[in-house]
N, C-alpha and C positions, 0 to 999 in steps of 0.2 A: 243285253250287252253282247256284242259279236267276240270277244275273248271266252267267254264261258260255255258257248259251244262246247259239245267234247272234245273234236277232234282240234280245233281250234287249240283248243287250251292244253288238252296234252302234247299237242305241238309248242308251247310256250315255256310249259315244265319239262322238255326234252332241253331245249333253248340254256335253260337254266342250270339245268343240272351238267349239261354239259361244262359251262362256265366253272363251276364248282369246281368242276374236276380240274379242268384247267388251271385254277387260280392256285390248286393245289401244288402244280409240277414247278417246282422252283427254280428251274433254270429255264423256265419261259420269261423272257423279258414284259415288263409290262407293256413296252408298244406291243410287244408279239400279241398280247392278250386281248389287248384293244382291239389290232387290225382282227383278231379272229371273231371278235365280238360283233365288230361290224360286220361282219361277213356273214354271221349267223342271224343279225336282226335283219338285213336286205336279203337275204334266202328266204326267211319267214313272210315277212313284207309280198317278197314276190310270188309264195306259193301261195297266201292268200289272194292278193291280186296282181297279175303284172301294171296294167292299169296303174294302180293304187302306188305300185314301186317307183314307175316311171313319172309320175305326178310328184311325189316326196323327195325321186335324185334330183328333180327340176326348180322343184320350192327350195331346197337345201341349196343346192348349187346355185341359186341366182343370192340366197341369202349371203352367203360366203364370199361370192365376188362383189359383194355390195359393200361390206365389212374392209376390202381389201381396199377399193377405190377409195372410200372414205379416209382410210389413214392416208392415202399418197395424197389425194387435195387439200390438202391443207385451209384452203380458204373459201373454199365450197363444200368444208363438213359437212357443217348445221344441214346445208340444202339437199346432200347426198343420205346422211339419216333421216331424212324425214320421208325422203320419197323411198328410203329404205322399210321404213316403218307403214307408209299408205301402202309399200308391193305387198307386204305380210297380211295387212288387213284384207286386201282386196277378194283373194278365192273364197275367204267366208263372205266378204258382202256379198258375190255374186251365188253364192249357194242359198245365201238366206232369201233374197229378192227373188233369185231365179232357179226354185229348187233342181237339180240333176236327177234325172234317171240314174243315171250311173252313182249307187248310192256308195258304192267303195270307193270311190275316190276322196269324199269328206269323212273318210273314216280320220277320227283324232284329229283334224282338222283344227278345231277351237282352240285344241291345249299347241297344234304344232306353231299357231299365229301366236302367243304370249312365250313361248319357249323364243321362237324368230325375231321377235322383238325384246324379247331381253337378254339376247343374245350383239345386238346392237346395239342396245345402251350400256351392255359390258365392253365393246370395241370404245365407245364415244366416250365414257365417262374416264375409263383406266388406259387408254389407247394402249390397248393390247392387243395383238393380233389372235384371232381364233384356230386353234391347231386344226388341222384339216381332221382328222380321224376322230379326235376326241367331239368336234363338232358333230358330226355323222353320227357319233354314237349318242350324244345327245337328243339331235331330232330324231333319231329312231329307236332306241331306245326302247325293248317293247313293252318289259313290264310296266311302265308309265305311258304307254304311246296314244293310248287311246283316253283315258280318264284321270288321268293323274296320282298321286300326288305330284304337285309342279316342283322340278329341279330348277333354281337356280343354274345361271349359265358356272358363275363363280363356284358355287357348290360342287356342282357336277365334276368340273375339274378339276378340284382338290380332289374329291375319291378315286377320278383315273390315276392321280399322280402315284399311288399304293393303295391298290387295290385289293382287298380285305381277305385274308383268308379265314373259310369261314370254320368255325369248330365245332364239335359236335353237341353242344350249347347252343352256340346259334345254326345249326341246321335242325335240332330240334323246335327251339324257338321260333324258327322261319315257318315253319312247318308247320305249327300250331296256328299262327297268323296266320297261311292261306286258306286252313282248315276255317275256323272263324269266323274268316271274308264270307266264305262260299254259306255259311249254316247263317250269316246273316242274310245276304241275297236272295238262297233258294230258298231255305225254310222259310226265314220270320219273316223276312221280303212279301214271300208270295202268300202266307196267312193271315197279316195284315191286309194286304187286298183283297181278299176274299169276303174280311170280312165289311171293309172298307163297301165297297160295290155291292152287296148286300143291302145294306141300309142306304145306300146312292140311288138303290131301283125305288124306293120305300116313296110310298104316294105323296106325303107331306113329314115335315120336320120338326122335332120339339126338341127342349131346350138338352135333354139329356142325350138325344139323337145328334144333334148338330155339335156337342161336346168330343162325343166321340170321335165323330168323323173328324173332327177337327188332330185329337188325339193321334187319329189313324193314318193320317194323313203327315203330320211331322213325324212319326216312329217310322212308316215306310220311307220317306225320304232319307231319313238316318239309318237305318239298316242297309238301306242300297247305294246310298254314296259313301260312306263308313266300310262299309262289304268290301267297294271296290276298293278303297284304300289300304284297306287290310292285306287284303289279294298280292297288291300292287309292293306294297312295303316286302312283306314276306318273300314274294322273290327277285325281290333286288337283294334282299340280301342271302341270296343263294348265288347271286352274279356277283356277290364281292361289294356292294354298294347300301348304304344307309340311308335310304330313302328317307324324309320329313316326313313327321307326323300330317293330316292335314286335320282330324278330326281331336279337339281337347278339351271334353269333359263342358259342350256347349249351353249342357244345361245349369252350370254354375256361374253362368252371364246373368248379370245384374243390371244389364243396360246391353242395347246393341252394337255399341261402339265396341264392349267387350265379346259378344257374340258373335260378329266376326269377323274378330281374332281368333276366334278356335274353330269354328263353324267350316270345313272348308279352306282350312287356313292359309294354307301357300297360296289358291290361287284369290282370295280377299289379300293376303301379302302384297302378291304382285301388283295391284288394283294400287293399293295403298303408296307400293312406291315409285309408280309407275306413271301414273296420274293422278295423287292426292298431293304428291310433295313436288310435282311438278306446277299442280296449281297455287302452293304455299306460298306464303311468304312469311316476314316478318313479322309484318302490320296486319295481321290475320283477322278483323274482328269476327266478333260473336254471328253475324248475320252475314260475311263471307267464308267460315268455316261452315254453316249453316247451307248454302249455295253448295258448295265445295260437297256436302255430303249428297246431295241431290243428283250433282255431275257425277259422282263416285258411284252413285247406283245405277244411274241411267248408263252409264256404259257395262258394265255388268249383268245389265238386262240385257243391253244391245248384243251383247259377245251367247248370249241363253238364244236367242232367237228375234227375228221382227212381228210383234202382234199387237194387239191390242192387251192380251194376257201378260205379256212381259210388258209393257209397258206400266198399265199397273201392277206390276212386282215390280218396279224400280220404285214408281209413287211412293206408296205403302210404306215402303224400309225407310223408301228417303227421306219420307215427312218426319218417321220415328227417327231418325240422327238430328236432323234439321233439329228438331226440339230440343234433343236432348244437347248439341251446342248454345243451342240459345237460352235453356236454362243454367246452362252447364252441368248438366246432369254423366258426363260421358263416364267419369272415375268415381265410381262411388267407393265408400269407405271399405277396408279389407277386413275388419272386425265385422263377424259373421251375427246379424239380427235380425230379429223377426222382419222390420221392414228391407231387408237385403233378400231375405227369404222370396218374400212377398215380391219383389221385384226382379227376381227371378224367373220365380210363376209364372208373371207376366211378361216378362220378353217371352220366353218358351210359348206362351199361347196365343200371344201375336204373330212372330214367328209360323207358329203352325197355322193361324188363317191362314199367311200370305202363301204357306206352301199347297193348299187347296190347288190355287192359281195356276200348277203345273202338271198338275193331273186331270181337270177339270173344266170344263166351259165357264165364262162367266156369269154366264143364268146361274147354273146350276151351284155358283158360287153365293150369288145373291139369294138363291133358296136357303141355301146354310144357313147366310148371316139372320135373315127373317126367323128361324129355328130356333133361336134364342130367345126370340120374344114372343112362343107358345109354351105354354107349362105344358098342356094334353091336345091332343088333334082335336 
């Protein structure tokens, strides 16, 4: 991840710490704090790339006047958010279809198109107008800018409105959390794959082999997207802000409807209320919430990448919801037993196939799954 850099990063913790200080001096007004806030994240922005700056003032700023035309049409809303929402999507489809050389321009990219678009369905749904600076501080924003956890447009703005001063409880608590992030990413991140890719070169697979890497394989993805969120949380709130959890305790999912809920949370949130209860209705049955869960992963994969790889990662999850609506298996009971247990287990180890899928070819997938059904080479 390009934040973890060193110079990078202790440029992000200067960012931060600065803030601190700031939120401290009490006769700074909060605009005052705000506008300085944005000043420090497009400094940042731009010292990493100008490029990269100039792309972000362009996406924000068409975001913004798009927001403003829509409340004045009145009758041409509907038609002004939507093509508000194809402009947001559009520089990921064209990065994914037609990758750029210029690789700093899709930096945070992913997370700025769901921020941009729910940042318009806060205008459309509450016809509110978006405060010009609190928006800016939003999409750029850096402790979240690249990986998230995702803010809420609504969120976000409640924390600008008083903004936190932070005490020596939570500057040590912030502090422990960035510690954390980084000893999940670099240490256990990177000893997980080592040991992971070891047994990857291994000539053929057996059943205890292919366990592992399976094992190895959902631990490294939770230590590295967990890392970052730790990271991410910790110094927001050293900027005065309470970042959302996005990781809770995934391995206590009893079914994947509940997995993710905590798995990644915010941005499966978003997903959820974005396009799952945009596809709801009333008359929901078993075998259209069922559909509903398929559409919900395949954009999800869509937003991760275009391949054949993520396309089976939408499959795979979406068959496992698909079922679990159509048996109605999504809530299972909250009294903790053996088969709650057991069905546990087995999200977490389903789960970790599908996570294979993002590190891996899918030969080299299909090898795995064959590893199960050798006892010895």
């Amino acid at each position: 991840m390009w934040f973890l850099q060193a110079d990078t990063f202790v440029g992000i913790l200067l960012i931060c710490f600065l803030m601190l200080i700031l939120n401290r001096i009490r006769v700074l007004s909060v605009n005052l704090r705000l506008i300085l806030l944005a000043l420090l994240c497009v400094a940042f922005v731009g010292w990493v790339s100008l490029l990269l700056l100039l792309f972000y003032l362009l996406y924000t700023s068409v975001i913004f006047g798009i927001s403003r035309i829509m409340q004045r049409l009145k009758r041409a809303k509907r038609i002004v958010f939507l093509a508000g929402v194809i402009f947001c999507i559009v520089p990921l489809l064209y990065v994914r279809l037609w990758p750029n050389r210029q690789i700093e321009v899709i930096i945070g990219l992913a997370f700025a198109l769901l921020r941009g678009i729910d940042s318009l369905f806060y205008v459309y749904y509450t016809e509110e107008k978006l405060h010009p600076m609190t928006f800016l501080n939003y999409m750029m924003f850096i402790p979240t800018f690249t990986a998230g956890p995702l803010f809420r447009y609504r969120d976000f703005l409640k924390s600008t409105r008083e903004l936190l001063v932070v005490s020596i409880v939570d500057f040590v608590e912030a502090i422990k959390r960035i510690i954390r992030g980084l000893f999940k990413t670099i240490v256990l991140g990177q000893v997980i794959m080592q040991v992971f890719w070891h047994f990857i070169e291994a000539d053929s697979y057996t059943l205890p082999v292919s366990l592992l890497l399976v094992v190895c394989s959902y631990l490294n993805l939770y230590f590295n997207l967990s890392g970052y969120a730790d990271i991410a949380i910790g110094l927001g709130r050293l900027c005065g802000f309470i970042v959302p959890e996005n990781f809770k305790k995934p391995w206590f999912s009893a079914s994947f409807t509940m997995f993710w809920r905590s798995w990644h949370a915010t941005v499966s949130d978003w997903i959820r209320e974005h396009v799952q209860i945009v596809l709801h209705n009333k008359k929901m049955t078993k075998i259209k919430a069922a559909l509903t869960s398929m559409v919900v992963m395949t954009t999800m994969s869509m937003w991760h990448g275009f391949s054949v790889q993520f396309l089976m990662l939408s499959l795979f999850p979406g068959a496992l919801l698909a079922i679990e609506n159509l048996f109605k298996l999504t809530s299972p009971k909250r009294k903790w037993t053996v088969v709650r247990t057991l069905r546990c287990i087995a999200v977490s180890f389903l789960f970790g196939i599908s996570s294979l899928l993002f590190t891996l070819e899918v030969g080299n997938v299909a090898e795995i799954m064959l590893g199960f059904f050798r006892i010895t080479v």
